[in-house]
PyMOL Python script that loads the backbone (N, CA, C, O; Angstrom):
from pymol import cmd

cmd.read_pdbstr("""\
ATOM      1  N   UNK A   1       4.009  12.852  -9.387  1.00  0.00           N
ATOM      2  CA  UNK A   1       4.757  11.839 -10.116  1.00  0.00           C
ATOM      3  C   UNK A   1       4.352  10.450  -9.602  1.00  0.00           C
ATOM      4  O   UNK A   1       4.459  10.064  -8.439  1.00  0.00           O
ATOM      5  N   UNK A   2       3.895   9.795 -10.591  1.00  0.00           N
ATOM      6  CA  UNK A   2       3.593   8.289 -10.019  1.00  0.00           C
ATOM      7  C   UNK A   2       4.718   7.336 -10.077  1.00  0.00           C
ATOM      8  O   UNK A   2       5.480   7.071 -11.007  1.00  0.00           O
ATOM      9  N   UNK A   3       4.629   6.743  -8.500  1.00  0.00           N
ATOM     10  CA  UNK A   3       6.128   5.910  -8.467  1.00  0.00           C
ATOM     11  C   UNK A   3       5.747   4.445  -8.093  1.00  0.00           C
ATOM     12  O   UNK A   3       6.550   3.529  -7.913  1.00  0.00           O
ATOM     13  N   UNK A   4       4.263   4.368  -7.999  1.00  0.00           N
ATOM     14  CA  UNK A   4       3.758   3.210  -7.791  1.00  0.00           C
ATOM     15  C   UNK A   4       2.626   2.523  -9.221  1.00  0.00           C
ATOM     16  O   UNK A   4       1.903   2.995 -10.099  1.00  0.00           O
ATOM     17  N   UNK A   5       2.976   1.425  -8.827  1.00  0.00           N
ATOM     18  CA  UNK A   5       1.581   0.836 -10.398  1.00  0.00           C
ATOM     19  C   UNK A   5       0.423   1.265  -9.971  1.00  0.00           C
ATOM     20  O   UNK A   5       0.383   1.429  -8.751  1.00  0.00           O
ATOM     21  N   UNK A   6      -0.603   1.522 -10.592  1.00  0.00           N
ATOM     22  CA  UNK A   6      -1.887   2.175 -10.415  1.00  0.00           C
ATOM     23  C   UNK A   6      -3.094   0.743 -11.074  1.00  0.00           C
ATOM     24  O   UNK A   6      -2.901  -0.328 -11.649  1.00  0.00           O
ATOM     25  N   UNK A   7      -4.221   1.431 -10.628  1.00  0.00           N
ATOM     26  CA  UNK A   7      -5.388   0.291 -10.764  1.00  0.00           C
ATOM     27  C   UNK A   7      -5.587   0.872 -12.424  1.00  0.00           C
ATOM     28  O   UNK A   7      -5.413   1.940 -13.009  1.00  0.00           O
ATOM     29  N   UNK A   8      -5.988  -0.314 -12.726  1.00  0.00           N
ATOM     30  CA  UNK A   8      -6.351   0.333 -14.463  1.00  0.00           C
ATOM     31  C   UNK A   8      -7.539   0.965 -14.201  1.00  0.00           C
ATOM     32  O   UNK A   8      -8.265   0.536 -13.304  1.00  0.00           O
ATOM     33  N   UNK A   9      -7.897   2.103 -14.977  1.00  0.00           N
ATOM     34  CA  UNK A   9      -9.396   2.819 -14.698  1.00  0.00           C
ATOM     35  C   UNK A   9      -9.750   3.129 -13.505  1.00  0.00           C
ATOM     36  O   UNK A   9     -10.930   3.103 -13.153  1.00  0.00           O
ATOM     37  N   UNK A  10      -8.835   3.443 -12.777  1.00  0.00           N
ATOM     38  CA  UNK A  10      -9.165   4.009 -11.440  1.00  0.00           C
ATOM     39  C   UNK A  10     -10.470   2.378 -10.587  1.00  0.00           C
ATOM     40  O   UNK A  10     -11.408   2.604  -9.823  1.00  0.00           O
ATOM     41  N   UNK A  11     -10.012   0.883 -11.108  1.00  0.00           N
ATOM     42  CA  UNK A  11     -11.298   0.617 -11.129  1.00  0.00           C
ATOM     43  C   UNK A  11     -11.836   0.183  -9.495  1.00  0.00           C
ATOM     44  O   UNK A  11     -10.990  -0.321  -8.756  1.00  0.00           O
ATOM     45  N   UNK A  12     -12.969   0.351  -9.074  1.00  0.00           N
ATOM     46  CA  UNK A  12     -13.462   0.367  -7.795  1.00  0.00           C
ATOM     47  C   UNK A  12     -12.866   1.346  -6.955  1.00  0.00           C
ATOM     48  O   UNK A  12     -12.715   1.064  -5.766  1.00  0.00           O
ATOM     49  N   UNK A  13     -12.427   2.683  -7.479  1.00  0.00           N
ATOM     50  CA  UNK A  13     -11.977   3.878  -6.747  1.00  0.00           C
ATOM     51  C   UNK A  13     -10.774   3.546  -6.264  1.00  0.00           C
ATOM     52  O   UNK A  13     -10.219   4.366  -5.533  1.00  0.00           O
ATOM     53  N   UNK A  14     -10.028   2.119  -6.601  1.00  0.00           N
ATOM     54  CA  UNK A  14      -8.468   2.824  -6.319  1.00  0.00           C
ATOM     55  C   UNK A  14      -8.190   2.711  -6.936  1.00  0.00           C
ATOM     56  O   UNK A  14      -8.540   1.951  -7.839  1.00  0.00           O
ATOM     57  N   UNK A  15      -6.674   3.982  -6.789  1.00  0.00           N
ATOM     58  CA  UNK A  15      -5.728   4.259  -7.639  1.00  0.00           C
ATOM     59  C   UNK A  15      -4.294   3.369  -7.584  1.00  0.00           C
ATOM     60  O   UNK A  15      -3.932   2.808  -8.618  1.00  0.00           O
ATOM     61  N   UNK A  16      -3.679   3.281  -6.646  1.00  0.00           N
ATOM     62  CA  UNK A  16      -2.757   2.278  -6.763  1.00  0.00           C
ATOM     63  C   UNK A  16      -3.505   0.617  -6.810  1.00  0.00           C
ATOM     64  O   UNK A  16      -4.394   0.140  -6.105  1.00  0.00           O
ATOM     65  N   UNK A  17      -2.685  -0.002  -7.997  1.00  0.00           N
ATOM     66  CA  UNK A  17      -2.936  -1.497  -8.097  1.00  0.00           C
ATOM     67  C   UNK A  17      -3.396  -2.478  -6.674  1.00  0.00           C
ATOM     68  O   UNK A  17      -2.515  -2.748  -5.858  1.00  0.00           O
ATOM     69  N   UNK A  18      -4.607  -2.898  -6.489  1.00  0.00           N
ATOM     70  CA  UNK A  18      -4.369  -3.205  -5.678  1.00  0.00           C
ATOM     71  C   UNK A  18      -3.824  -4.654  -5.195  1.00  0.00           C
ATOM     72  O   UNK A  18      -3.932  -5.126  -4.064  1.00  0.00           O
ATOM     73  N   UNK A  19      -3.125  -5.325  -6.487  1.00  0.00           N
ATOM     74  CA  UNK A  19      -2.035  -6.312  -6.314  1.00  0.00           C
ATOM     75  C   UNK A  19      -1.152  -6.150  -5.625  1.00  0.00           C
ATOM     76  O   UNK A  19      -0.790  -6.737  -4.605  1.00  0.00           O
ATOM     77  N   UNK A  20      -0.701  -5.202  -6.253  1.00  0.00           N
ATOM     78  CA  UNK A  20       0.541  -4.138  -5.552  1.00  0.00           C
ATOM     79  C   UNK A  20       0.254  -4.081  -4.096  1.00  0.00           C
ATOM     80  O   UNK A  20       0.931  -4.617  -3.219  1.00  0.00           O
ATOM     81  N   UNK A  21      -0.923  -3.307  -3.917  1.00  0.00           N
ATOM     82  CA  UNK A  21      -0.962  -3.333  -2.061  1.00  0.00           C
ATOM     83  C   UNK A  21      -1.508  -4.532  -0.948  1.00  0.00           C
ATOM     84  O   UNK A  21      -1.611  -4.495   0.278  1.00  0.00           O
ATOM     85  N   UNK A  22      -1.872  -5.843  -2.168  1.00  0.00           N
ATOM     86  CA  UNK A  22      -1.832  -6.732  -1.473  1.00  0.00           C
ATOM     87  C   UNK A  22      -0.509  -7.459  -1.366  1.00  0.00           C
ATOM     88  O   UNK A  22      -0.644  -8.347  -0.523  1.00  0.00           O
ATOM     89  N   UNK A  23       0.390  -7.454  -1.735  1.00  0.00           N
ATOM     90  CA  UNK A  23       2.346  -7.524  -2.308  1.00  0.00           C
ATOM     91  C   UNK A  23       2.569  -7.124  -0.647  1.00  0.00           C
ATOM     92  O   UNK A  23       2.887  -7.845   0.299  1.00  0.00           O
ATOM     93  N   UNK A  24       2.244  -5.576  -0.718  1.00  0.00           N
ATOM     94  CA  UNK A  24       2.573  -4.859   0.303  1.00  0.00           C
ATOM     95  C   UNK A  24       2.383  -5.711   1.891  1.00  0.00           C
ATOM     96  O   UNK A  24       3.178  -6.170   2.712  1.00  0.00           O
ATOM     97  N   UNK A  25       0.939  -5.628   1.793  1.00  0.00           N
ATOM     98  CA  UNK A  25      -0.215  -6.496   3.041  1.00  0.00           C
ATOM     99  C   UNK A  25       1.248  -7.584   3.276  1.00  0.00           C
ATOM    100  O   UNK A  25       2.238  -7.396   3.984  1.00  0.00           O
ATOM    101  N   UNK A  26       1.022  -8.329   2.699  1.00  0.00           N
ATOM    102  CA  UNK A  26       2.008  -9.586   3.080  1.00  0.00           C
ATOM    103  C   UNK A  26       3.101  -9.889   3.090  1.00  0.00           C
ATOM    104  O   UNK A  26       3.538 -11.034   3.213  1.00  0.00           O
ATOM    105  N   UNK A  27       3.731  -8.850   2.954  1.00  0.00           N
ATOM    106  CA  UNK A  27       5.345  -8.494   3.767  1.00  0.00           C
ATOM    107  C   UNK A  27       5.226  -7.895   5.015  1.00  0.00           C
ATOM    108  O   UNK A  27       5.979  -8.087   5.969  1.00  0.00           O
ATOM    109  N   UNK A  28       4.104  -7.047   4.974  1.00  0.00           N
ATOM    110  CA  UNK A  28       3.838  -6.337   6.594  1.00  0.00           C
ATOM    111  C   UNK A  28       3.258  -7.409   7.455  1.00  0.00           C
ATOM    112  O   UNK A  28       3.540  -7.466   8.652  1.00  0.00           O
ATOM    113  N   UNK A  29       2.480  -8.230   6.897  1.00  0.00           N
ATOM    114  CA  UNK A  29       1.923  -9.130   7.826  1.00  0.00           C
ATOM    115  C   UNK A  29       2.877 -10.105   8.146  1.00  0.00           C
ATOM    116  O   UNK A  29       2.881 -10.489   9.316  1.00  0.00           O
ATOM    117  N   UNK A  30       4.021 -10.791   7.042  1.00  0.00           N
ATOM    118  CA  UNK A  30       5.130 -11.748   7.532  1.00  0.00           C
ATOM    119  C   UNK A  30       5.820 -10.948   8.483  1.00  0.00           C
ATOM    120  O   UNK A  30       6.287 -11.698   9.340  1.00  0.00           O
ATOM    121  N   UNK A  31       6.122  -9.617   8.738  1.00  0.00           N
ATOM    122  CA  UNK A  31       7.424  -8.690   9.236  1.00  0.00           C
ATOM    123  C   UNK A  31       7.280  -9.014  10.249  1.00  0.00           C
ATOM    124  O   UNK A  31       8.142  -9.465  11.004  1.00  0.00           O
ATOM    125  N   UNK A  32       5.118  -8.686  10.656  1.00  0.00           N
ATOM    126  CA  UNK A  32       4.649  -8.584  11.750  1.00  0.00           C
ATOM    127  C   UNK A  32       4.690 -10.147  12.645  1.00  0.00           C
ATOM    128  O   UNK A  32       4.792 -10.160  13.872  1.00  0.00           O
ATOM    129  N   UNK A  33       4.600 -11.336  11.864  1.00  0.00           N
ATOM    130  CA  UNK A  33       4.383 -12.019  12.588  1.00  0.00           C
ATOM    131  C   UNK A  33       5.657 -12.740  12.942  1.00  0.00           C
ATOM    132  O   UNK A  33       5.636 -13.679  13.738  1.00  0.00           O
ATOM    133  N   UNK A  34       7.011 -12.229  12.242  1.00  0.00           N
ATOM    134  CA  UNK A  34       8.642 -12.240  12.758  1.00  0.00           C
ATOM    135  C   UNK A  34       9.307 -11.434  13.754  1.00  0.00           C
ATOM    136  O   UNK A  34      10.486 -11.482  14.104  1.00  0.00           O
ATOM    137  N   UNK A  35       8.153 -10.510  14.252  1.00  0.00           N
ATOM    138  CA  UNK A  35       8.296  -9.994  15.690  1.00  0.00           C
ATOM    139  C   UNK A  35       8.999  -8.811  15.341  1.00  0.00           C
ATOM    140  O   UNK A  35       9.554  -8.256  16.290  1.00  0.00           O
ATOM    141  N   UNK A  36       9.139  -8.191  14.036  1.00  0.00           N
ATOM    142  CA  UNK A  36       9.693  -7.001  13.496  1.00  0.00           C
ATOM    143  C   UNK A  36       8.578  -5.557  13.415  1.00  0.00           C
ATOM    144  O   UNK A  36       8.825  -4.351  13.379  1.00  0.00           O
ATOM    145  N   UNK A  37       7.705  -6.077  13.410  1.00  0.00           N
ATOM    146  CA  UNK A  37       6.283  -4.615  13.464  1.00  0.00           C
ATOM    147  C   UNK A  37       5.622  -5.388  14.503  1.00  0.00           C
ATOM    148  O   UNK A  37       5.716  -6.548  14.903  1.00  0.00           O
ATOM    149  N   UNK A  38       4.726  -4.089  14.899  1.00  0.00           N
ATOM    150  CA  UNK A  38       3.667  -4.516  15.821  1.00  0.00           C
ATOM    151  C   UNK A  38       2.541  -5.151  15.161  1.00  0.00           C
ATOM    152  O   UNK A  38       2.512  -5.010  13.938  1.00  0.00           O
ATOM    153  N   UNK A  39       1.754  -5.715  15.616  1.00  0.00           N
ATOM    154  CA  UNK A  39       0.682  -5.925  16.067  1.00  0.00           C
ATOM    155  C   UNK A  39      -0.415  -6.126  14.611  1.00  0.00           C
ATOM    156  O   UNK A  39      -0.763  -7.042  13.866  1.00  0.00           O
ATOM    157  N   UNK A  40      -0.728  -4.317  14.811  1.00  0.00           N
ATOM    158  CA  UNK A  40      -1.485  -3.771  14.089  1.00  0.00           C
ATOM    159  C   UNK A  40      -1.033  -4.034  12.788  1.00  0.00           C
ATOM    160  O   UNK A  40       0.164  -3.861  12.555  1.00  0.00           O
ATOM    161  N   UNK A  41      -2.052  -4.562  11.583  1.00  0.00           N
ATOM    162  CA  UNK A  41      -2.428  -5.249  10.500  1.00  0.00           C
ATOM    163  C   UNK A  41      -3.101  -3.370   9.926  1.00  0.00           C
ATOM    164  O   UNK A  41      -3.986  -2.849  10.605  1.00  0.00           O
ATOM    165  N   UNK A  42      -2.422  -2.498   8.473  1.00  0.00           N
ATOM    166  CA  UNK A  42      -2.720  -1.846   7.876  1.00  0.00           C
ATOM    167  C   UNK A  42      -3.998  -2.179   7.066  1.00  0.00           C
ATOM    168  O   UNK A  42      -3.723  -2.924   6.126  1.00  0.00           O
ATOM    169  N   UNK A  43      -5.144  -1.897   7.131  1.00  0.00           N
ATOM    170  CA  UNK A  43      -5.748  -2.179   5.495  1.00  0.00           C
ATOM    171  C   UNK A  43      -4.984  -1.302   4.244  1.00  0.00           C
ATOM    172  O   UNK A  43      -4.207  -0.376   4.015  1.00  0.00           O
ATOM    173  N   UNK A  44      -5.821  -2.327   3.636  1.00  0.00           N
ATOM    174  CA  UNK A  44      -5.365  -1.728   1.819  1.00  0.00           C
ATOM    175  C   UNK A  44      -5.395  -0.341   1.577  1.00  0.00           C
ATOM    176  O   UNK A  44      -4.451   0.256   1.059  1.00  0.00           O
ATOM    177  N   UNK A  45      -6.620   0.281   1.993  1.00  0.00           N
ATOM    178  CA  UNK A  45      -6.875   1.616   2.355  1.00  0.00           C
ATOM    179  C   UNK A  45      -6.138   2.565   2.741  1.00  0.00           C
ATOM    180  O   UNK A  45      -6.095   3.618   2.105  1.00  0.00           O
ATOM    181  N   UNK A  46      -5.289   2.325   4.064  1.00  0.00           N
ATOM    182  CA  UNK A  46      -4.372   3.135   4.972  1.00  0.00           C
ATOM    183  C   UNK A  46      -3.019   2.546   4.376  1.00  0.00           C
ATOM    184  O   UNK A  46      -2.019   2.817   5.041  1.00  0.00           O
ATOM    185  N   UNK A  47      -2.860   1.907   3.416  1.00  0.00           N
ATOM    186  CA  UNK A  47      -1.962   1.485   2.739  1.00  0.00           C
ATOM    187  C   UNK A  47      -1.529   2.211   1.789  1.00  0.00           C
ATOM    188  O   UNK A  47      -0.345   2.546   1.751  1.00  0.00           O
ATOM    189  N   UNK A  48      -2.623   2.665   0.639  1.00  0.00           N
ATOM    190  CA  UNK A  48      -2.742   2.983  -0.462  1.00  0.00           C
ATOM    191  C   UNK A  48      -2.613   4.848  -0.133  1.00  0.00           C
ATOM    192  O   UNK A  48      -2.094   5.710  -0.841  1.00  0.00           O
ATOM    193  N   UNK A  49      -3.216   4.962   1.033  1.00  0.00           N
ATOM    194  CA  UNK A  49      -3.318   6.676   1.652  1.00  0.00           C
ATOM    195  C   UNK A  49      -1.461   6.922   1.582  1.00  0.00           C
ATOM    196  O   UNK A  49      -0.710   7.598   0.879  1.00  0.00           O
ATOM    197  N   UNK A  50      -1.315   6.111   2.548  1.00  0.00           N
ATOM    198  CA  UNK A  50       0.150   6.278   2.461  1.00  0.00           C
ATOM    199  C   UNK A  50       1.320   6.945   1.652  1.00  0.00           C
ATOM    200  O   UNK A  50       1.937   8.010   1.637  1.00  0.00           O
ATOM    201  N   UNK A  51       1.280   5.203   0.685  1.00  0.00           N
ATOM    202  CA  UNK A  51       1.846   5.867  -0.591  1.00  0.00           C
ATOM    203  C   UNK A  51       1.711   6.617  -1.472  1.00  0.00           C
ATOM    204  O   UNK A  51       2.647   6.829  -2.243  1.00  0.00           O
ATOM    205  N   UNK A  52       0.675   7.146  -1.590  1.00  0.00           N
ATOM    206  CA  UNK A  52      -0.120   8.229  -2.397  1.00  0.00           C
ATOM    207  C   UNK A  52       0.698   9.295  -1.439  1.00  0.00           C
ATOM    208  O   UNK A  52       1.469   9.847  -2.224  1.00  0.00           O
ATOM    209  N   UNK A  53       0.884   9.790  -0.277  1.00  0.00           N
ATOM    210  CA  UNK A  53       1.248  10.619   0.725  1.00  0.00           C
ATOM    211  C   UNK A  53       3.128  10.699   0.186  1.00  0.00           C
ATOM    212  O   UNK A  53       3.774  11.732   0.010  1.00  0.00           O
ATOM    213  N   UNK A  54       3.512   9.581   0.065  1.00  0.00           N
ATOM    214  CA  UNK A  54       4.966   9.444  -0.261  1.00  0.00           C
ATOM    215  C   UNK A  54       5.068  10.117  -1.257  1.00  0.00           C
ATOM    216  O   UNK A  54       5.759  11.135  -1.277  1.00  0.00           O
ATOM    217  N   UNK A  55       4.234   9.570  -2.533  1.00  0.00           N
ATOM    218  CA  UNK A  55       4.037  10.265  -4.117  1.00  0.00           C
ATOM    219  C   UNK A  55       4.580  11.515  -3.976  1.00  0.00           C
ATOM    220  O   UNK A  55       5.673  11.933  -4.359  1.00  0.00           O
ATOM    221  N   UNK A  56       3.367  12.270  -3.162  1.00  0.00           N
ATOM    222  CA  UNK A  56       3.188  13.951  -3.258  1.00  0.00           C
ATOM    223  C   UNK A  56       4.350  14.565  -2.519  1.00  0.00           C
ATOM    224  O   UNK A  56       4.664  15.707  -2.854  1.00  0.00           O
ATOM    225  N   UNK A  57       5.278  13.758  -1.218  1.00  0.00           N
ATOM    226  CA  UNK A  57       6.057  14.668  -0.796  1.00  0.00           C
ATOM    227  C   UNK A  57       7.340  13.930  -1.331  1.00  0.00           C
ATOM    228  O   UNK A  57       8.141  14.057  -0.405  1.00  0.00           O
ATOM    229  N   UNK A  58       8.050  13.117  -2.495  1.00  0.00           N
ATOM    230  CA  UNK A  58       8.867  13.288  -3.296  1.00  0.00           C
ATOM    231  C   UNK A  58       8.580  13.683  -4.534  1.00  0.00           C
ATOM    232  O   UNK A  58       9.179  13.259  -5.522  1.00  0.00           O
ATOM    233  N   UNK A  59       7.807  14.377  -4.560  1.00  0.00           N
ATOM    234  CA  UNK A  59       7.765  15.309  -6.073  1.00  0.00           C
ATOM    235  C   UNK A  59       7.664  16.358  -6.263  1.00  0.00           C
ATOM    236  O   UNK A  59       7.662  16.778  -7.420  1.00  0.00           O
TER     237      UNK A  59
END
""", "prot")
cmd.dss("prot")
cmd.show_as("cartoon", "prot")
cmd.util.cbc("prot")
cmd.orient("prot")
C-alpha cells in the first residue's frame, strides 16, 4: 500500500518523490541542528529505503 507520494515514472530509479524526501532531509537536518537527533545527516537513499520499509510492514 502506498502511503507516501511517489516519483512520476519511477524517474531516475526512485520511487518515492524525491521532493517529498527532500521535505523530509530538512526537518531532520533542522531537528538535528536543535540538538534533537544526532549528528548523522540520512541521504535521500537511506531515507527513501526506510519508508518504503514502513510501507511493507503497515500493510
Amino acid at each position: 500500500m502506498e502511503q507516501f507520494p511517489r516519483q512520476p515514472k519511477n524517474e531516475n530509479g526512485w520511487v518515492i518523490s524525491t521532493e517529498f524526501l527532500r521535505e523530509i532531509s530538512d526537518v531532520l537536518n533542522r531537528q538535528s541542528h536543535e540538538g534533537n537527533l544526532s549528528d548523522a545527516e540520512p541521504s535521500l537513499e537511506q531515507i527513501e529505503m526506510v519508508l518504503m520499509a514502513l510501507e511493507e510492514v503497515q500493510s
